[in-house]
N, C-alpha and C positions, 0 to 999 in steps of 0.2 A: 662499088662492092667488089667485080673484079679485082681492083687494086690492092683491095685489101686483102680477099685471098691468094693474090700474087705478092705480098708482102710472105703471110704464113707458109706458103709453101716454100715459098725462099731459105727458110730458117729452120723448115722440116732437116732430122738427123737421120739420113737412109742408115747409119751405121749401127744403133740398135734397132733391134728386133725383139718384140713380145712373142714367146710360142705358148703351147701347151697351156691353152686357154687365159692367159695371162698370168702363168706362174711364175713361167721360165722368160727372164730378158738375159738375152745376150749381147754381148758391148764388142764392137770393134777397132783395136786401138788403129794409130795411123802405120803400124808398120804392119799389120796384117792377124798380128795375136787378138785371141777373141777371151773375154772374161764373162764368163754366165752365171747367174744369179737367180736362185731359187725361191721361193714363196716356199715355206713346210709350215706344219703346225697350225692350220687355219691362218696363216697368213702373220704368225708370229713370228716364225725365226727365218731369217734370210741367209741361205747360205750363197756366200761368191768363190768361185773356183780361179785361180789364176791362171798365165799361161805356163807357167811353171808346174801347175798339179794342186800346189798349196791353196789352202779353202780359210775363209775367215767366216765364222758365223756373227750373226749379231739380231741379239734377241729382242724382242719389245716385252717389258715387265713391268708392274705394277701399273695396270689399263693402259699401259700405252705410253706412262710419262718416264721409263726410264729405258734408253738401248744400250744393251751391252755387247759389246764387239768382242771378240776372241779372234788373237790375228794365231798363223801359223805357229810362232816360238812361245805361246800357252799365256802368251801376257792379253790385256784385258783393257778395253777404255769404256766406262761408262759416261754414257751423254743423258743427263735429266733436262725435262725440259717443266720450266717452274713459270711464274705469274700469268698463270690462264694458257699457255705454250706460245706466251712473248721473250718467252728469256730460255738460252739454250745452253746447260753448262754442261764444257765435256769435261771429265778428268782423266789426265794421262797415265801410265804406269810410272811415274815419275813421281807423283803426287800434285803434279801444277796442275792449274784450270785455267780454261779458255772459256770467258762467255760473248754468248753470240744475243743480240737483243734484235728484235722485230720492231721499226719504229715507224712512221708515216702512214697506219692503215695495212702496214704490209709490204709494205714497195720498198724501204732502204730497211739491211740489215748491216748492222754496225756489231764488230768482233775487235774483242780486246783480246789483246796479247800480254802472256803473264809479266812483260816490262814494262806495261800500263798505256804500249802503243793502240792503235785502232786502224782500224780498215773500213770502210764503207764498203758495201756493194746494194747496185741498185736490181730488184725485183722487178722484171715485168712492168716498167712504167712507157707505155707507146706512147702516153704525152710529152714526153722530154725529145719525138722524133721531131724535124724539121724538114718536108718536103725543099 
């Protein structure tokens, strides 16, 4: 058991912080800027501050299955998220879409790129480690 919690703490990120009862996380990059990110609205709209000043919000809409992002220069990506929240499409200001699928239970997320490439990334699976 020790080991195990000497694995998680291993992997603990000192560099975010939750404040303000868990509304407010602030992020610390590696050169020292810090980007903070707000809970508003009952927890619907996220606002993040850069280290520049500029703010991006992004909202959760229609219960929770669409967020829409609003970056600084007023343009806009909405990310829906469709078949039971297995399937994640964003669409860019451009008009392309990226979808992202949840496949294995949850543990490999697979992202196609609008030239019909893919990416794998794997979730949280501790059973792929090897002492």
């Amino acid at each position: 058991m020790a080991k195990l919690f000497g694995r998680v703490n291993a992997n603990w990120n000192p560099k975010t912080a939750t404040l303000a009862g868990g509304s407010l996380r602030r992020t610390a990059a590696a050169g020292g800027a810090a980007a903070d990110s707000v809970l508003l609205a009952g927890g619907s709209l996220r606002r993040t501050a850069a280290a520049g000043g500029a703010a991006a919000d992004s909202v959760l809409l229609a219960g929770g299955s669409l967020r829409r992002t609003a970056a600084a220069d007023g343009s806009a990506v909405d990310s829906v998220l469709l078949a039971g929240g297995s399937l994640r499409r964003t669409a860019a200001a451009d008009g392309s879409a990226v979808d992202s699928v949840l496949l294995a239970g949850g543990s490999l997320r697979r992202t196609a790129a609008a030239d019909g490439s893919a990416v794998d990334s794997v979730l949280n699976a501790p059973c792929l480690r090897k002492d």
